[in-house]
PLY file of the C-alpha trace (Angstrom):
ply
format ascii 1.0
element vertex 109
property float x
property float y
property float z
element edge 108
property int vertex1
property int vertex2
end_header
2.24 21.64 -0.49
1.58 17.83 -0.05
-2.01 16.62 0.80
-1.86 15.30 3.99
-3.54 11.47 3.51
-5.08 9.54 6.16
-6.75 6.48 6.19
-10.29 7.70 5.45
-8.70 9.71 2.68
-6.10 7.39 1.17
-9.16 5.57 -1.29
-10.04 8.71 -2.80
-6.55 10.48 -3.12
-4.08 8.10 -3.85
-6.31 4.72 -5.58
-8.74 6.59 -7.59
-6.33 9.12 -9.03
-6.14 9.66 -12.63
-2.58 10.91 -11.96
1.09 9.61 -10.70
0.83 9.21 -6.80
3.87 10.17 -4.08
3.48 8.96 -1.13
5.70 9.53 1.58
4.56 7.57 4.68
6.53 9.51 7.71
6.56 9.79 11.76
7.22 12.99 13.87
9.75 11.08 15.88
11.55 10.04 12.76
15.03 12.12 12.11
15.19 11.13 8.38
12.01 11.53 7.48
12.26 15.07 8.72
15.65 15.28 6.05
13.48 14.15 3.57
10.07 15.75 4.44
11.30 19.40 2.84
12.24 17.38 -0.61
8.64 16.06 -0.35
6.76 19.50 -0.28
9.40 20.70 -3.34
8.51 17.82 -5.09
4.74 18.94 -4.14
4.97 22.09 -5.26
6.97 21.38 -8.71
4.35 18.35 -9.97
1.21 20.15 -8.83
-0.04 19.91 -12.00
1.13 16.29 -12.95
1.06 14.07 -9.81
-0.57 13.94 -6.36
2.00 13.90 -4.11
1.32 12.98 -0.47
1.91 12.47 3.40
1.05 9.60 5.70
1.63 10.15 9.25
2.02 6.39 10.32
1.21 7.21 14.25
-1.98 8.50 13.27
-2.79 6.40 10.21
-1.71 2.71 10.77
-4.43 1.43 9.04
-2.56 2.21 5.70
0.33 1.60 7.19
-0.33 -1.78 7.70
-2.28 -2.27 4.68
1.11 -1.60 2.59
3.68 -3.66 5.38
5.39 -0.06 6.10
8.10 -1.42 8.85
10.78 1.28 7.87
10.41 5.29 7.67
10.67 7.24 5.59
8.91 5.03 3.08
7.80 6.71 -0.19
5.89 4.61 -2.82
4.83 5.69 -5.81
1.36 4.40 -7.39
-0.07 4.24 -10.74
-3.32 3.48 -11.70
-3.94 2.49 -8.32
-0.94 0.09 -8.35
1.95 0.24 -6.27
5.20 0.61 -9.11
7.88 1.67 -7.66
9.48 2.99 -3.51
12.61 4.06 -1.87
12.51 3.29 1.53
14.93 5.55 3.65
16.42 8.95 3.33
17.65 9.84 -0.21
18.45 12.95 -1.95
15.08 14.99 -3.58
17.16 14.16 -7.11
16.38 10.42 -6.29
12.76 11.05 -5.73
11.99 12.95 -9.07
13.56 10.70 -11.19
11.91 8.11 -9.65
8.23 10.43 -10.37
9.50 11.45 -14.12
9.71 7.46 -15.17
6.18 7.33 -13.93
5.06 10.33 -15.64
6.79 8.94 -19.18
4.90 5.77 -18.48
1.90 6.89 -17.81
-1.15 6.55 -19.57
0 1
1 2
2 3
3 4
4 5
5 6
6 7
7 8
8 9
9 10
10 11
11 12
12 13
13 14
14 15
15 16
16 17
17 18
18 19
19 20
20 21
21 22
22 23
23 24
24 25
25 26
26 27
27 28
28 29
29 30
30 31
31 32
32 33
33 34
34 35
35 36
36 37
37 38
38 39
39 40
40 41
41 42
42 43
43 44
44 45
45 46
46 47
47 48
48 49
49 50
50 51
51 52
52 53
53 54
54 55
55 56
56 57
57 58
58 59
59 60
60 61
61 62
62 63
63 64
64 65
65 66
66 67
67 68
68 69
69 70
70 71
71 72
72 73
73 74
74 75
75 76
76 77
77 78
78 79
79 80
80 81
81 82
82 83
83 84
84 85
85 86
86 87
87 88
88 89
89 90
90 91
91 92
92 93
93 94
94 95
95 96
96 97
97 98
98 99
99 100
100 101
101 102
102 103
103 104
104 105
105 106
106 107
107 108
């Protein structure tokens, strides 16, 4: 399942990792983030023991939100090292998502 991250959290979980991060910033409201939300937790569930993948509800976490310009949902970036490298904004299939987490996982060190 994906860690839910909020702003008091995000430091900890996502910054100091020593792993891949996925982080899928996301809204209630939001119709494709809710198409994308179940390729998230998959995702979650398959890496459990390579990345930290993640949720950020923007409504109750702008602080984040605002920190990394999200404008559009569903916004997933991915960090290394603490390090934004690579994001998809919008809905895209979970194929997309994975490939985008196994170039981070060959890269990462």
């Amino acid at each position: 399942m994906a860690l839910e991250i909020t702003d008091s959290n995000f430091e900890d979980l996502v910054l100091k990792s020593d792993k891949p991060v996925l982080v899928d910033f996301w809204a209630e409201w939001c119709g494709p983030c809710r198409m994308v939300g179940p390729a998230v937790e998959e995702i979650a569930k398959e890496y459990a023991d390579q990345a930290v993948v993640g949720k950020v509800n923007v409504d109750h976490n702008p602080g984040i939100s605002m920190k990394y310009g999200i404008r559009n949902i569903p916004a997933l970036l991915y960090f290394k090292n603490g390090e934004i490298v690579d994001k998809q904004i919008g809905a895209v299939p979970k194929s997309v998502l994975a490939q985008k987490l196994d170039k981070q996982l060959l890269s990462f060190s």
